[in-house]
C-alpha positions in Angstrom: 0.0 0.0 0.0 1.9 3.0 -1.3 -1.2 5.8 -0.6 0.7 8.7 1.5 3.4 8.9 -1.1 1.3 8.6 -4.0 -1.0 11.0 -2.9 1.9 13.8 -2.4 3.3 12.6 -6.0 0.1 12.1 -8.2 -1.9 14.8 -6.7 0.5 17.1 -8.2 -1.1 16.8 -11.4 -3.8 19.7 -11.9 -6.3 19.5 -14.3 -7.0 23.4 -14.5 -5.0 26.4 -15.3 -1.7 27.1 -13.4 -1.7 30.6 -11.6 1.2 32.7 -10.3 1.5 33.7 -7.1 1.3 31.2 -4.2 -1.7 28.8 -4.1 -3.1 26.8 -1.5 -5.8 24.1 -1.3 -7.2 21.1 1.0 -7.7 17.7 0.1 -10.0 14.9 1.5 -8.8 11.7 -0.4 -10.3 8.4 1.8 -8.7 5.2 1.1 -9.2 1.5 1.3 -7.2 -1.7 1.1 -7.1 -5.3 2.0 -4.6 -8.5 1.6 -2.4 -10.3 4.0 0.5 -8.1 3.3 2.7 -11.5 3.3 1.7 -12.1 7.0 -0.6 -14.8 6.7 -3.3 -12.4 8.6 -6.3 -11.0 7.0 -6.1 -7.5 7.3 -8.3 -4.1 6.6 -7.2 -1.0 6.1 -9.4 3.2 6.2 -6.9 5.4 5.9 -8.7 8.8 6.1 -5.9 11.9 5.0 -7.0 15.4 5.6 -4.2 17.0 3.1 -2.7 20.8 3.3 -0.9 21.6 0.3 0.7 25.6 0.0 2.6 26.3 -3.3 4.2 28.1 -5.5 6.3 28.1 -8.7 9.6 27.1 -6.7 8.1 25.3 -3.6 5.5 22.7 -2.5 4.8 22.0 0.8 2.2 19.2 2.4 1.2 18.5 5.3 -0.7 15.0 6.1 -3.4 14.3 8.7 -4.4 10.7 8.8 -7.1 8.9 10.6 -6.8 5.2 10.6 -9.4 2.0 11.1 -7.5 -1.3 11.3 -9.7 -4.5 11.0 -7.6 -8.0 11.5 -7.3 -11.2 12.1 -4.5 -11.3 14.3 -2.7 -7.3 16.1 -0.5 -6.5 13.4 1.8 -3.4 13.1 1.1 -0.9 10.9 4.0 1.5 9.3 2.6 3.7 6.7 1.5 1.2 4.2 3.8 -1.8 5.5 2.4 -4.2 7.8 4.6 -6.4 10.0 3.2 -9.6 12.1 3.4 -10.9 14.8 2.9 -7.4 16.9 3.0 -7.7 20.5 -0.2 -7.3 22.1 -3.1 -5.0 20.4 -6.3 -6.1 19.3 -7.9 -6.9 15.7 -9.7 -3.5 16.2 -8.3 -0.6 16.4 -8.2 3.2 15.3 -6.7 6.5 15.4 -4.7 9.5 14.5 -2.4 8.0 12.3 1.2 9.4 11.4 1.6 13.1 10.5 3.4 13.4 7.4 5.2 17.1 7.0 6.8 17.2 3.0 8.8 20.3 1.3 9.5 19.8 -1.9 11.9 22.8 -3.7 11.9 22.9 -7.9 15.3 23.4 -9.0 15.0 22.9 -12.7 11.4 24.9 -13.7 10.5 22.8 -16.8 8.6 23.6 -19.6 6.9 21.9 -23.2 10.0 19.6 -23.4 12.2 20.6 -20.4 12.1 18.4 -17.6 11.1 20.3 -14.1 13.6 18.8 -11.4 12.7 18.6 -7.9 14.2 17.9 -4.3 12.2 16.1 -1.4 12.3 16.6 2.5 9.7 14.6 4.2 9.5 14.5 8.3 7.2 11.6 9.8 6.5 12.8 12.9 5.3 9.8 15.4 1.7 11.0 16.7 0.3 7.3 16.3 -0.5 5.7 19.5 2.4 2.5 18.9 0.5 0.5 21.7 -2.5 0.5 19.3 0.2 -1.0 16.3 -1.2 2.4 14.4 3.0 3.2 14.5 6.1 2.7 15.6 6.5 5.4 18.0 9.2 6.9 16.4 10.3 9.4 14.2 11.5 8.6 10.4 13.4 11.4 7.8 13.3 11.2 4.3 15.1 13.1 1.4 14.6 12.5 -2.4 14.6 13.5 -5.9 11.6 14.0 -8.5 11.8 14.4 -12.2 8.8 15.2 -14.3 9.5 14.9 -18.2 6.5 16.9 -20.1 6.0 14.9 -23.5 4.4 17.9 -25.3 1.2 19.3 -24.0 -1.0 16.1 -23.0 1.4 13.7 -21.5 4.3 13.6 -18.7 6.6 10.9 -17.4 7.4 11.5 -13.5 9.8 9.6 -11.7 10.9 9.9 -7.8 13.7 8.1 -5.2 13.7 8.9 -1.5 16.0 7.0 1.0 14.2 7.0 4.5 15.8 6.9 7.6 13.3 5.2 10.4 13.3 5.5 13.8 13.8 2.3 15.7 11.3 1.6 18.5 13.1 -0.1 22.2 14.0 -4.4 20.8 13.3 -3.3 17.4 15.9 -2.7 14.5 14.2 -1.4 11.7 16.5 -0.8 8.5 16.5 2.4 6.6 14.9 2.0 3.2 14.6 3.3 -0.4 11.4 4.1 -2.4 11.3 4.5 -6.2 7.8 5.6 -8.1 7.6 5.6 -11.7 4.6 7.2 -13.4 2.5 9.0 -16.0 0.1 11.5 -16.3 -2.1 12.0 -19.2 -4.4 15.1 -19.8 -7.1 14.2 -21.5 -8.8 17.6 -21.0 -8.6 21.2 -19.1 -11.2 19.1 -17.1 -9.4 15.7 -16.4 -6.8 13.6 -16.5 -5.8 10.1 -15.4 -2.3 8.6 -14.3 -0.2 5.0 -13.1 2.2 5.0 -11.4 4.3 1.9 -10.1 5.9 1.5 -6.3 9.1 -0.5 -5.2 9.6 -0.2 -1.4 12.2 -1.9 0.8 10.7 -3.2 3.6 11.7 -2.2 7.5 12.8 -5.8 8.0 15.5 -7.1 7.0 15.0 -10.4 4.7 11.2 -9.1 3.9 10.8 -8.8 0.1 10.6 -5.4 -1.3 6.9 -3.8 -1.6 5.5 -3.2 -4.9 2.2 -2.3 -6.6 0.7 0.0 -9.2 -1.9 2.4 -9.6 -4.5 3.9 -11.7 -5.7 7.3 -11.2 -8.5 9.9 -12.7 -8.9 12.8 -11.6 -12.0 15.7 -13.2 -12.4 18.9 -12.0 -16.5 19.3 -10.7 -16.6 23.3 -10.4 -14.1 26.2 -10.1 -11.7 25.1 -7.5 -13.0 21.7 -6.4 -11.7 18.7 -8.2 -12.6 14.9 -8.1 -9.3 12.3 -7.4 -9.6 8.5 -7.5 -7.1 5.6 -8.0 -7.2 1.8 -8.1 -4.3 -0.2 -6.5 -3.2 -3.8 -7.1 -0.5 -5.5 -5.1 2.4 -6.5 -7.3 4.1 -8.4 -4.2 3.3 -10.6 -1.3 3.7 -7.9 1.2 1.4 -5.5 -0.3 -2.2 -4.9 -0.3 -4.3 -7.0 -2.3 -6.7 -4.9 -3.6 -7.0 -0.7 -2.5 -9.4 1.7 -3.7 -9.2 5.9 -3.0 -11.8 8.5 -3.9 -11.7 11.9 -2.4 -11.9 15.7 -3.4 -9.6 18.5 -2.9 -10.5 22.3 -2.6 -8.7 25.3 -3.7 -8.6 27.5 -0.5 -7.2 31.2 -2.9 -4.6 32.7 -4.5 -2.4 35.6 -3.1 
């Protein structure tokens, strides 16, 4: 389950008209997703982002509020998309503020019709999920990365993004720091809509655990000035993703200044 990252990534893609100045918007995209993750336990997943995005030409930055709902079989641990099993006590129910993700994201390169736009990645995870719950680890992880979006004329773009992450080790576990590569593109079909896929390859925290992988289908239409309709499809491409993962949501332009 690759949501939180491929919400900051394929969110990017507007399907209106760019203004100058710095912009700012909200976005509500709820999410679904089931499988075994590779554990051998049946397991549920609502992840519920609120999303504040302020921009600019130069700068993005994000801010992610998530509220979780965790149904299994057996208490599992949940690590922004990864699930690890056994977990040590916890119950098959459980739910909660999940992991607040902060992201800054600084265009060096400003791309145009056939330039590519070239962009580096600071993301914070800051531990707000209760870890006796398994909603977290407890901890804190740091990311850093780099993003390249190649426009293909007016209608389509090929993005591309690496982040290594450095995680926070909770007390008697060693969690190793991992790497995270997205590969996409974004086709606009209109100045009304668009759709994208992307593919994820994730490390996993445990060392041994085969990487994550899956790939996703997006469209995205704006519905009236300033609100526009997101959704994406997911299908696990590994064992220890998600099986199946649905997301549909809106997001709000909050002005212009």
């Amino acid at each position: 389950m690759a949501l939180p990252f491929f919400v900051l990534l394929a969110a990017t893609s507007s399907v209106g008209g760019v203004e100058a100045g710095i912009r700012s918007d909200v976005r509500f995209l709820p999410a679904c997703f089931s499988g075994d993750y590779g554990t051998g336990i049946d397991t549920s997943i609502l992840y519920l982002p609120v999303i504040l995005v302020v921009s600019s030409e130069r700068q993005e930055f994000r801010v992610t509020v998530p509220y979780l709902s965790i149904r299994t079989s057996e208490p599992v641990l949940y690590l922004n998309g990864e699930v690890i099993a056994p977990a040590p006590g916890g119950s098959t129910s459980e739910s909660g503020l999940g992991d607040v993700l902060v992201q800054d994201e600084v265009f060096f390169l400003r791309g145009t019709a056939r330039r590519p736009w070239v962009s580096g990645i600071l993301r914070i995870k800051l531990p707000t999920a209760d870890d006796t719950k398994g909603l977290g680890s407890g901890e804190s992880d740091f990311g850093a990365g780099v993003a390249v979006t190649q426009p293909l004329g007016s209608a389509w773009s090929l993005i591309g993004s690496w982040m290594h992450i450095a995680r926070g080790d909770p007390a008697g576990i060693d969690f190793r720091d991992t790497s995270w590569l997205t590969l996409g593109v974004h086709r606009r079909l209109s100045e009304q809509s668009s759709w994208h896929a992307f593919y994820d390859r994730r490390q996993s925290v445990i060392e041994g655990n085969p990487d994550l992988a899956d790939l996703s289908l997006g469209y995205d239409r704006a519905l009236a000035r300033g609100v526009t309709f997101r959704s994406a499809v997911f299908v696990g491409l590994s064992d220890t993703a998600e099986d199946f993962g649905v997301s549909a949501g809106v997001s709000v332009a909050l002005g212009t200044r």
